[in-house]
C-alpha positions as CSV (number, residue, x, y, z in Angstrom):
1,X,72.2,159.0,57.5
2,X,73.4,155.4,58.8
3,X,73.5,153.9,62.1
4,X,77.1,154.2,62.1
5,X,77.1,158.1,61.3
6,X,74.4,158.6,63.6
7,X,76.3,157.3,66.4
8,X,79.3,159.0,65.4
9,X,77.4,162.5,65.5
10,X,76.0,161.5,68.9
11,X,79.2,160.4,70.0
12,X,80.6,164.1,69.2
13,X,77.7,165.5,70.9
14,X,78.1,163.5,74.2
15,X,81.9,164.8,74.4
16,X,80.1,168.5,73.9
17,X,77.7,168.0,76.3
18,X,80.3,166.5,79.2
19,X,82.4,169.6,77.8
20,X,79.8,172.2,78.6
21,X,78.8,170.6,82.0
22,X,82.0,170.9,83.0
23,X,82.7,174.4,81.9
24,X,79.7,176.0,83.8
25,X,81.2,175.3,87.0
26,X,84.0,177.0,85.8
27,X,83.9,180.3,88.2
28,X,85.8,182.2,85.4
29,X,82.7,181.4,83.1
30,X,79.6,181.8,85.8
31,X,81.4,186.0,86.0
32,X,81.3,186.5,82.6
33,X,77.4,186.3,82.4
34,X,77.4,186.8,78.7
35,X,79.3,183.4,78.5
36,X,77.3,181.6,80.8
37,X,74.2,182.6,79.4
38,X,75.3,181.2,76.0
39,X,76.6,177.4,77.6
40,X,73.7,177.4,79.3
41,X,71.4,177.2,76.7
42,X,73.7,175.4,74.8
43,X,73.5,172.6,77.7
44,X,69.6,172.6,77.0
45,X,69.9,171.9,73.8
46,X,71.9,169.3,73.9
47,X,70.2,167.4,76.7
48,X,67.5,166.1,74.6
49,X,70.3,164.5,72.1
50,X,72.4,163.1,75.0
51,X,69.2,161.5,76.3
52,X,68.3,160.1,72.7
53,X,72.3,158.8,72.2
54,X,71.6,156.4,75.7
55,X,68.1,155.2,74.1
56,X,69.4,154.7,70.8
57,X,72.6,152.5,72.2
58,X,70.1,150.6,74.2
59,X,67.7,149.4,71.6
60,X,71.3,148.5,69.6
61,X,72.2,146.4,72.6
62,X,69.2,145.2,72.8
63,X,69.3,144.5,68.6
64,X,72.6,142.6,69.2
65,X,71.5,140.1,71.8
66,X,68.3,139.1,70.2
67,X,69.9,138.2,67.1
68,X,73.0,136.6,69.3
69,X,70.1,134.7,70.9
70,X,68.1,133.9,67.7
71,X,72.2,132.6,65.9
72,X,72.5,130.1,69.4
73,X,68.9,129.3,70.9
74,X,67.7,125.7,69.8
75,X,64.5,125.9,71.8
76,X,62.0,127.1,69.3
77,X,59.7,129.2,71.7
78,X,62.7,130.9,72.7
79,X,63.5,131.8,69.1
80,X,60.3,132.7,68.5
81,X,60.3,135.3,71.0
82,X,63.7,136.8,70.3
83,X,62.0,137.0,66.4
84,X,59.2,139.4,68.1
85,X,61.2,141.7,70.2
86,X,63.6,141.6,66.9
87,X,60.8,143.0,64.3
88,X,59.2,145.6,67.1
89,X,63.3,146.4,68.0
90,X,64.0,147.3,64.4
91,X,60.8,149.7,64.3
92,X,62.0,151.5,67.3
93,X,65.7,152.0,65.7
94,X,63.6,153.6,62.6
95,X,61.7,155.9,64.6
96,X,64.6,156.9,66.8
97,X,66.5,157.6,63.4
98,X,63.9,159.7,62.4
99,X,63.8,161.3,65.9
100,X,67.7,161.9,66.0
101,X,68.0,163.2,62.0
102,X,65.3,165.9,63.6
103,X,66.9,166.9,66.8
104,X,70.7,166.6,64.5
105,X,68.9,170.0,62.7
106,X,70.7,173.4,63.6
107,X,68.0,175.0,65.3
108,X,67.7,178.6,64.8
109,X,69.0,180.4,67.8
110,X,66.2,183.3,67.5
111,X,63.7,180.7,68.1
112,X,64.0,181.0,71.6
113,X,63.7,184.7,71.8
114,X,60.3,187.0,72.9
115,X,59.1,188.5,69.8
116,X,58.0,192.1,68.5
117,X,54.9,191.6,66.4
118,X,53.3,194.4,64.2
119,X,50.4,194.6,62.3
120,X,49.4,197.1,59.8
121,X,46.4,197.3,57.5
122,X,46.6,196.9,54.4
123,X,44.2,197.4,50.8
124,X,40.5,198.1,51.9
125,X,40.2,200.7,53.9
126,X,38.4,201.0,57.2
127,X,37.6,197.5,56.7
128,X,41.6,196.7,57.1
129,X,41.8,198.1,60.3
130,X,38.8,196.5,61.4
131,X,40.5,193.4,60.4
132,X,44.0,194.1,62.1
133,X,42.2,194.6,65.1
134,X,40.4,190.9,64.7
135,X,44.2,189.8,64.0
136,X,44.9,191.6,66.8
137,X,42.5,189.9,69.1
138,X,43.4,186.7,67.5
139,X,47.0,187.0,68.7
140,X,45.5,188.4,71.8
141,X,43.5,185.0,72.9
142,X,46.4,182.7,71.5
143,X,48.7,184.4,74.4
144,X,46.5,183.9,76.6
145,X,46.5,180.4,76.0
146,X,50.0,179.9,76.2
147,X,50.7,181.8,79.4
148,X,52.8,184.1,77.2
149,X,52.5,188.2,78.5
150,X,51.2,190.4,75.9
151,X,52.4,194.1,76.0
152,X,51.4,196.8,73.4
153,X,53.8,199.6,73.0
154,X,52.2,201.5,70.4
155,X,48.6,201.9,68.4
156,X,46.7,204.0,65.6
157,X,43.3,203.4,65.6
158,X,41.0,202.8,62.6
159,X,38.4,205.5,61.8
160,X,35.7,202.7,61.6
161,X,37.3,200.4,64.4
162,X,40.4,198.5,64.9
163,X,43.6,199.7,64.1
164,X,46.0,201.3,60.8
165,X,48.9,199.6,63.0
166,X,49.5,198.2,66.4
167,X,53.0,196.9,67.7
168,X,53.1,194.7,70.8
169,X,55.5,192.7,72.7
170,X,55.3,189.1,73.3
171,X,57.6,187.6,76.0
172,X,57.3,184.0,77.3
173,X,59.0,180.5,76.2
174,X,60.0,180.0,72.7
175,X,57.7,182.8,71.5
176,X,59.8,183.8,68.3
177,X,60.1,179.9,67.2
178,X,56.4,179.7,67.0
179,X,55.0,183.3,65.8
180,X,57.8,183.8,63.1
181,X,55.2,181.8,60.8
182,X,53.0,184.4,61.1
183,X,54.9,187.1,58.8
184,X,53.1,188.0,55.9
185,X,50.1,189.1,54.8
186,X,46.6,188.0,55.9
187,X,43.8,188.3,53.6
188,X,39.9,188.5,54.8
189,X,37.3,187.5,52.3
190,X,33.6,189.3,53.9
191,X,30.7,191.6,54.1
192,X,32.5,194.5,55.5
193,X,31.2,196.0,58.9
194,X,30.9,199.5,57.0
195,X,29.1,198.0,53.5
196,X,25.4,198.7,53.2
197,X,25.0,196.9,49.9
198,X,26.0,193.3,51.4
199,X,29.1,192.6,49.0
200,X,31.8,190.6,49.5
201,X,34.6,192.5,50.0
202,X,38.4,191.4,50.1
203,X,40.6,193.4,52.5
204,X,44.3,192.9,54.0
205,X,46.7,193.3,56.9
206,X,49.7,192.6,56.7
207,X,51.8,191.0,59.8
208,X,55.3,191.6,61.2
209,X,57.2,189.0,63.7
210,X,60.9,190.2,64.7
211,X,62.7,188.5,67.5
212,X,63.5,190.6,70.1
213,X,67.2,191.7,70.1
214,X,68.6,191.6,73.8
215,X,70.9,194.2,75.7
216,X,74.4,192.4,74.4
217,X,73.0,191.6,70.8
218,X,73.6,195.2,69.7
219,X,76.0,198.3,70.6
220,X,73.3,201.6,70.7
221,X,75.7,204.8,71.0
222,X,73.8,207.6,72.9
223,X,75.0,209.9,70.7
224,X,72.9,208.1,67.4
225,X,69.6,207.9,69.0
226,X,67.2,211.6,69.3
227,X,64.7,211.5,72.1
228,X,61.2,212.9,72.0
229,X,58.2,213.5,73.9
230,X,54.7,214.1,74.0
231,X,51.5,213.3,75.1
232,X,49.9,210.0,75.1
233,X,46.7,209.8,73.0
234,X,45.7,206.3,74.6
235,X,44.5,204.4,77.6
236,X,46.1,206.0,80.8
237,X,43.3,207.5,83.2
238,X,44.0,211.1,83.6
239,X,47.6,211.8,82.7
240,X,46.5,211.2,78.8
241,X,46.9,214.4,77.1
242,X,48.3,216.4,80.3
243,X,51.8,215.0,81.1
244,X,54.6,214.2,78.6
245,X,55.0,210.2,79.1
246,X,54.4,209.2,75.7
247,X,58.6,208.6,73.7
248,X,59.8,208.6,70.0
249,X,63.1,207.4,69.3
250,X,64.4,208.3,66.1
251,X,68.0,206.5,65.4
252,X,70.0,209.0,63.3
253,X,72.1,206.5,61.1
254,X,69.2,204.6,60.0
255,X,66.4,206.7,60.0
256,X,64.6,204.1,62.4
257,X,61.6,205.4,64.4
258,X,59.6,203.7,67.5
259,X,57.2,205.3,69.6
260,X,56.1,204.0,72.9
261,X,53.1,205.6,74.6
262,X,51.0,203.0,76.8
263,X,53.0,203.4,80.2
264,X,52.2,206.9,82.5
265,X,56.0,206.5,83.3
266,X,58.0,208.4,80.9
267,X,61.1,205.9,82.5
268,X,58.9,203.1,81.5
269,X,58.1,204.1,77.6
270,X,61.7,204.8,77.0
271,X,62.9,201.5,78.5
272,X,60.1,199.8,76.0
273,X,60.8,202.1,73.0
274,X,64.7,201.4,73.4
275,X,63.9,197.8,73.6
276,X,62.4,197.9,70.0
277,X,64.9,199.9,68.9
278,X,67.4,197.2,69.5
279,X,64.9,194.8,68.2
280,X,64.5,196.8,64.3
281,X,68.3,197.9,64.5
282,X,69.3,193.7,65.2
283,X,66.6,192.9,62.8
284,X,68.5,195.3,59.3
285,X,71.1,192.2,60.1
286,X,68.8,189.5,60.8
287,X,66.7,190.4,57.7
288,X,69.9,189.0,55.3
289,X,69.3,185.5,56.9
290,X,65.5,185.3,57.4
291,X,65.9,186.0,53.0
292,X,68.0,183.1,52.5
293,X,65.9,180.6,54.3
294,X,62.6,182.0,52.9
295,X,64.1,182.0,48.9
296,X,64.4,177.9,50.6
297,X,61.0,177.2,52.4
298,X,57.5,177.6,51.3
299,X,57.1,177.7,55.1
300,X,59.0,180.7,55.6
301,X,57.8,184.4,54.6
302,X,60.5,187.4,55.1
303,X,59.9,189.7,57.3
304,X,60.5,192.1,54.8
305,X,58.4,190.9,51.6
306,X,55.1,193.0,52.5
307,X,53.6,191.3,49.0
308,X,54.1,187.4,50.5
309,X,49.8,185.9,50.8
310,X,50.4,183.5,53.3
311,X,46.5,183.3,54.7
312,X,42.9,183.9,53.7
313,X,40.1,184.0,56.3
314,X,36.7,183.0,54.3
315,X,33.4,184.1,57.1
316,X,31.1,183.1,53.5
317,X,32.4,179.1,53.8
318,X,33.5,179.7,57.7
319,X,37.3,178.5,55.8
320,X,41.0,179.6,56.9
321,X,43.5,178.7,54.0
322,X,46.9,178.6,54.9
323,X,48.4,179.1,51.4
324,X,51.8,178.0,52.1
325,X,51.3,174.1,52.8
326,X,47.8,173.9,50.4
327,X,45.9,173.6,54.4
328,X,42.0,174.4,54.5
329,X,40.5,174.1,57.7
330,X,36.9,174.8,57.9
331,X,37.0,176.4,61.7
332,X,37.0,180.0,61.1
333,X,35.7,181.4,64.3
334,X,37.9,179.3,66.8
335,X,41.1,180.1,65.1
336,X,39.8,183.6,65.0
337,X,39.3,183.1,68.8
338,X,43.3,182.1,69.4
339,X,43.0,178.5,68.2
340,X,46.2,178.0,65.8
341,X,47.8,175.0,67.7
342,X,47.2,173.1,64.2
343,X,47.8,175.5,61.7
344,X,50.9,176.3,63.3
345,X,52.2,172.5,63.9
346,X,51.4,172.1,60.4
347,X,53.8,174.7,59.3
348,X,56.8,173.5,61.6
349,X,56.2,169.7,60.8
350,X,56.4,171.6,56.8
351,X,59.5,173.3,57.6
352,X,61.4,170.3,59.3
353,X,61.0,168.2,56.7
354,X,62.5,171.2,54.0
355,X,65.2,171.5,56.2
356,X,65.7,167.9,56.5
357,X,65.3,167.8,52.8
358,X,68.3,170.2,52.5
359,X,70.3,168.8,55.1
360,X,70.3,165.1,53.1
């Protein structure tokens, strides 16, 4: 993309911006809160361009008058100073380019959602669960670090440990834009917990992300969805197994089901259970784009493809492959303790530059 095209998107995004500013303090638009949610994050997004535009025109003001001084100066020194700040002016135009091209991208506009994570074990038995529930803990401790809240709605327990599935809530910023890379399936490469013989054993869970669908993405008609109850079989003092909190929702047209069972509060499970609901009804349409993108980018796994090895944890060689991008980091049991700042950079450095690959 040239300097001149680059301007001419900016310019485009500038009149956008000033357009949006204007329009939410429009009092028609701040009472239609569907609307004003909308422009407002659109204003966000746009702020970051509208600041880069007013760099980028500096630096090519600041271009044009050193090479205005350089075609009139006769004192030497002078010249030879309006050469510097020419060669470390053109650098900055490059990297700004490169800055712009990224923040030009169409971002998606799940990425900014909370997120509905899953995990389920896969081949290998007890030892799968044990590993969903080291996934588990891993997703756990990465939370944590990011200040996001973590909120399971429903568990099965392994036999042996961990869990055959567990389905928790994420909510915080940009949660979806970050854990989407995690769909797929993990693979786990050890001496299993239950083995008496000491062999290696190779066992699999396989992981879920779905962003979570809000209250306006999707109409739910009363009428579709059964309600049922029962007791909670979990954590919950001394109302488990005595009072009817625990929920299943079972959506007629699609067959869906979600169960909710770690609130005492009947009120409370169905308000979490309807919330997935949404999330895996908005996801049957979401799935359609998450497969285009993915048949694109390495980066991407579908939701849907429950067959898609994205990640191998080695305890032998203390190794984490990340099969998608050819990464091996040799620092098994701090990513296992919530440390995937790199892995996941990595990926979205990987994906940018596919997407900038088919935007060209």
């Amino acid at each position: 993309m040239s300097g001149n095209k680059i301007l001419e998107r900016l310019e485009g995004v500038r009149l956008r911006f000033e357009e949006v500013e204007q329009l939410l303090t429009d009092p028609d638009v701040a009472s239609d809160m569907q609307r004003y949610i909308k422009l407002n994050k659109e204003y966000r997004d746009l702020e970051p361009l509208v600041g880069a535009w007013k760099d980028y025109n500096n630096i090519l003001s600041n271009i044009n008058s050193a090479k205005s001084l350089l075609a009139t100066e006769k004192d030497e020194e002078m010249r030879e100073m309006a050469r510097m700040e020419l060669d470390e002016l053109e650098v900055r135009i490059e990297q700004m380019e490169d800055l712009i091209k990224m923040l030009l991208l169409p971002k998606d506009p799940e990425d900014e959602k909370n997120a509905i994570v899953e995990i389920r074990a896969g081949t290998g038995g007890d030892e799968a669960s044990i590993f969903a529930g080291d996934l588990f803990r891993m997703y756990s401790k990465f939370c944590e670090s990011r200040k996001w809240k973590l909120e399971v709605t429903h568990f099965n327990e392994g036999t042996a440990g961990g869990y055959k599935e567990i389905v928790f809530n994420v909510s915080g910023q940009g949660v979806y834009g970050i854990l989407k890379y995690e769909s797929g399936v993990h693979r786990v490469q050890r001496v299993p917990q239950t083995e008496t013989q000491g062999r290696v054993h190779t066992s699999a869970a396989t992981v879920a992300v779905l962003p979570e669908a809000e209250e306006f993405d999707i109409d739910l008609r009363p009428d579709d969805i059964r309600k049922d109850t029962y007791c909670s079989s979990g954590p919950g003092g001394q109302s488990v197994n005595t009072t009817y909190s625990a929920i299943r929702l079972t959506h007629i047209p699609s067959g869906i089901v979600v169960t909710c069972q770690d609130q005492k509060s009947q009120l409370k499970n169905l308000d979490k259970a309807m919330a997935e609901l949404r999330t895996r009804l908005y996801n049957l349409e979401y799935q359609k784009y998450i497969d285009e993108i993915s048949s694109k980018r390495k980066t991407m796994v579908s939701t849907g493809d429950r067959s898609a090895k994205i990640r191998t944890y080695n305890y032998q060689q203390g190794r984490v492959t990340e099969h998608r991008i050819n990464l091996t980091l040799y620092n098994l049991s701090a990513i296992l303790d919530g440390d995937l700042d790199e892995i996941l950079e990595k990926l979205q450095m990987a994906e940018n530059a596919e997407r900038l690959k088919e935007n060209v």
